[in-house]
C-alpha positions as CSV (number, residue, x, y, z in Angstrom):
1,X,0.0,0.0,0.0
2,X,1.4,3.4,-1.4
3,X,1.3,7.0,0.8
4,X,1.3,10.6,-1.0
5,X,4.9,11.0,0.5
6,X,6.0,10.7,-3.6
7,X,4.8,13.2,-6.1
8,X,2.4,11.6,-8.2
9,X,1.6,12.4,-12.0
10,X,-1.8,12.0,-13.9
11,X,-0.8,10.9,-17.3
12,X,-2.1,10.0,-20.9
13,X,-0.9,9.0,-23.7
14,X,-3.3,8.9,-27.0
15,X,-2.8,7.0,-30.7
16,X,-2.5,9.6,-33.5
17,X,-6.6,10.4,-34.9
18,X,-8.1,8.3,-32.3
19,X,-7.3,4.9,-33.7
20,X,-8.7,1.7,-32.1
21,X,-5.4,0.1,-32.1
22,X,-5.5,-1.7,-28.7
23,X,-8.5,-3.9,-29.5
24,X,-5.9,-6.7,-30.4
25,X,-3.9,-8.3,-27.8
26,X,-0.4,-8.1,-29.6
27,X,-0.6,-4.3,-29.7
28,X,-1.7,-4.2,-25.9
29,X,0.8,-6.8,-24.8
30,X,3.1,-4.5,-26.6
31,X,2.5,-1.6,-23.9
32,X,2.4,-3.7,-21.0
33,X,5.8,-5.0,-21.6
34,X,7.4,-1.7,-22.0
35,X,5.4,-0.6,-19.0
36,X,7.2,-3.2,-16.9
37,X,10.5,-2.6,-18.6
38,X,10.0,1.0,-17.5
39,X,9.0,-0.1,-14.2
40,X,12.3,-2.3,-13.8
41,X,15.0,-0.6,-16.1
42,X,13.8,3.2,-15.5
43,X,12.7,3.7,-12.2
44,X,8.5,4.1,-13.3
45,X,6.4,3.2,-10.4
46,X,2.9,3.0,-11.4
47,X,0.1,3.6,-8.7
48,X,-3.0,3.5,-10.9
49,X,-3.0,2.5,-14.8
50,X,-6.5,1.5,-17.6
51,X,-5.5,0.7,-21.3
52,X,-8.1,1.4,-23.6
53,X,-8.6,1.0,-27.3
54,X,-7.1,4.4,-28.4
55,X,-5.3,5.9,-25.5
56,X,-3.4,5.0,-22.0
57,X,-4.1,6.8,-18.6
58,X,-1.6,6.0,-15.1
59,X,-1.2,8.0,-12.1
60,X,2.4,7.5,-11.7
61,X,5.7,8.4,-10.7
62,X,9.5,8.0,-10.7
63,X,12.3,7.0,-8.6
64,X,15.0,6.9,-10.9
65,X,17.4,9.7,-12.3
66,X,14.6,10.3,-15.3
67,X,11.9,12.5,-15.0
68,X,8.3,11.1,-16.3
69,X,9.0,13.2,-19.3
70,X,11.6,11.5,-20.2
71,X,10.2,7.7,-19.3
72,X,7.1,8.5,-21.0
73,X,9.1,9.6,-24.0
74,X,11.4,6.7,-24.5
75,X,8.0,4.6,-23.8
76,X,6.6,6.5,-26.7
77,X,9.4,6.1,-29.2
78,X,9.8,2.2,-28.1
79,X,6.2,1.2,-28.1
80,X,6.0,3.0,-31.5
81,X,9.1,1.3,-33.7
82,X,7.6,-2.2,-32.1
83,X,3.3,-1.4,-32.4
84,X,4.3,-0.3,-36.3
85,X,6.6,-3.3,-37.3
86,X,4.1,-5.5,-35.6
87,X,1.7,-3.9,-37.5
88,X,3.4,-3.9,-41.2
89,X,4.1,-7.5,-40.4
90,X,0.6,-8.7,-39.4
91,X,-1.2,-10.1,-42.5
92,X,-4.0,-10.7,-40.5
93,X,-5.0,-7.6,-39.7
94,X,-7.8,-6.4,-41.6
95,X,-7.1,-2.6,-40.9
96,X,-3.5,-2.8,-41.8
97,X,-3.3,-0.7,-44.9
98,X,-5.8,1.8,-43.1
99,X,-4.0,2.6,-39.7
100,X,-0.6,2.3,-41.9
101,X,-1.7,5.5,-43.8
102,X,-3.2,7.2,-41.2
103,X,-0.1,6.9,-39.0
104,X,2.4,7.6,-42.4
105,X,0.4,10.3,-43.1
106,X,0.2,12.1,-39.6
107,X,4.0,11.8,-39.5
108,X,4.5,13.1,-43.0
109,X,5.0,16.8,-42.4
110,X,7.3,16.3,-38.9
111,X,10.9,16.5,-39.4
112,X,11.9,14.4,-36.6
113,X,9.7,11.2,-38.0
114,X,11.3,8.7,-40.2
115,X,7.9,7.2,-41.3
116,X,5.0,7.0,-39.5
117,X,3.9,8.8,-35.8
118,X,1.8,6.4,-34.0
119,X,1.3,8.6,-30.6
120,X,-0.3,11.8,-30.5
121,X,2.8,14.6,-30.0
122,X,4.0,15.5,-26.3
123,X,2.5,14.1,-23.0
124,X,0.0,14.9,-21.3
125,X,1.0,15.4,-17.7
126,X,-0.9,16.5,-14.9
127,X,0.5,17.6,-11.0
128,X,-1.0,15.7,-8.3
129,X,-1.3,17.4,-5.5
130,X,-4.3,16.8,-2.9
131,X,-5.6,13.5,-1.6
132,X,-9.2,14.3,-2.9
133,X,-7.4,15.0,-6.8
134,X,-5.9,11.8,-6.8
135,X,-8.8,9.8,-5.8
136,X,-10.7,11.4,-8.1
137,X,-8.1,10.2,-10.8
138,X,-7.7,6.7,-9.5
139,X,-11.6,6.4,-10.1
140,X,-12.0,8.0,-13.7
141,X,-9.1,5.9,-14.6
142,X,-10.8,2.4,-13.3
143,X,-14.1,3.6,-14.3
144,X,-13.0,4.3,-17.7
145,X,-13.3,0.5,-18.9
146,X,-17.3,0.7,-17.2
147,X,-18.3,4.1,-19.3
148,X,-16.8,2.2,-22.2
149,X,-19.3,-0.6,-21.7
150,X,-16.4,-3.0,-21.9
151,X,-16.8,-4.5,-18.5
152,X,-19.8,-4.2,-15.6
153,X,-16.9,-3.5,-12.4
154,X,-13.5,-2.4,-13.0
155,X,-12.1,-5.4,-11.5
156,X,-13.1,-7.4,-14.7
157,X,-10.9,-4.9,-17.0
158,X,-7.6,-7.3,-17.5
159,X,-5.7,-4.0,-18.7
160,X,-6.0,-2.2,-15.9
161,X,-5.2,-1.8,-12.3
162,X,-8.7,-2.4,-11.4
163,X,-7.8,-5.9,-10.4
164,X,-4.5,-4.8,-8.2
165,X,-7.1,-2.5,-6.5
166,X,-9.8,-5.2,-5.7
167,X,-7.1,-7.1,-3.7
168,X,-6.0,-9.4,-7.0
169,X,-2.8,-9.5,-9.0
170,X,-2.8,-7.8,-12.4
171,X,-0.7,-7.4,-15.4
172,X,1.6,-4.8,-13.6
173,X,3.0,-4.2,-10.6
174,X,0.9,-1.7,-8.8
175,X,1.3,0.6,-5.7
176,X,-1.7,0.7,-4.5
177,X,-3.0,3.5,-2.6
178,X,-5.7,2.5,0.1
179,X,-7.8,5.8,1.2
């Protein structure tokens, strides 16, 4: 059980136009890797966290020499060299040649893209600073997966910390913060 003695962040990360990318498991098992890689490697500690089809939201924070700008960038750049030659590899997926030119094309007029952007530019990154802000976050978060009609109680959403919070194990490894 984590305590506010750590500055926390309230963070999310969103797929160029909105795509439903993360409806297949090898794109989502793609983030949840880097997650824990971050977690191990970089010093991420992750108190709160729901994947969703387009977009990824944590309450988080760091204990490493990087600041979450910096995790969340390398996390960017990673997951997006690995989600797009997953992608370009994956005959299978019917929306290939769709998402391929969507991402290409939003990556077209920045300089410092190769190819293709997959995540929406910069981070969104929001201080934490008061007991009642963070609980507030921790429940949009978990809820997020319920409004979305995807599961009836948060608990049931595997991408999430919903589980870790209803006294199970999940994906991650989760701080969690009792109230």
């Amino acid at each position: 059980m984590a305590t506010l003695t750590k500055h926390l962040y309230f963070t999310t990360s969103t797929v160029i136009d909105w795509v439903d990318i993360f409806t297949r498991a090898s794109y989502r098992h793609i983030v949840v890797d880097s997650l824990s890689y971050c977690q191990q490697v970089k010093g991420l500690k992750i108190y709160a966290w729901a994947l969703m089809s387009n977009h990824l939201h944590m309450v988080v924070s760091t204990e490493g020499e990087q600041t979450i700008g910096e995790i969340l960038r390398d996390f960017k750049k990673f997951t997006n060299k690995k989600i797009l030659k997953t992608l370009e590899e994956d005959e299978h997926e019917s929306r290939r040649t769709w998402m391929l030119d969507r991402f290409r094309f939003a990556g077209a007029n920045d300089k410092k893209i190769t190819n293709y952007r997959f995540w929406q530019e910069g981070n969104y990154v929001e201080d934490i600073y008061t007991p009642e802000f963070l609980r507030q976050k921790i429940n949009y978060i978990h809820q997020n997966p319920v409004r979305a009609e995807i599961v009836a109680r948060p608990e049931d959403y595997l991408y999430s910390s919903g589980l870790d919070y209803a006294g199970e194990k999940g994906l991650l490894n989760v701080e969690v913060i009792r109230f």
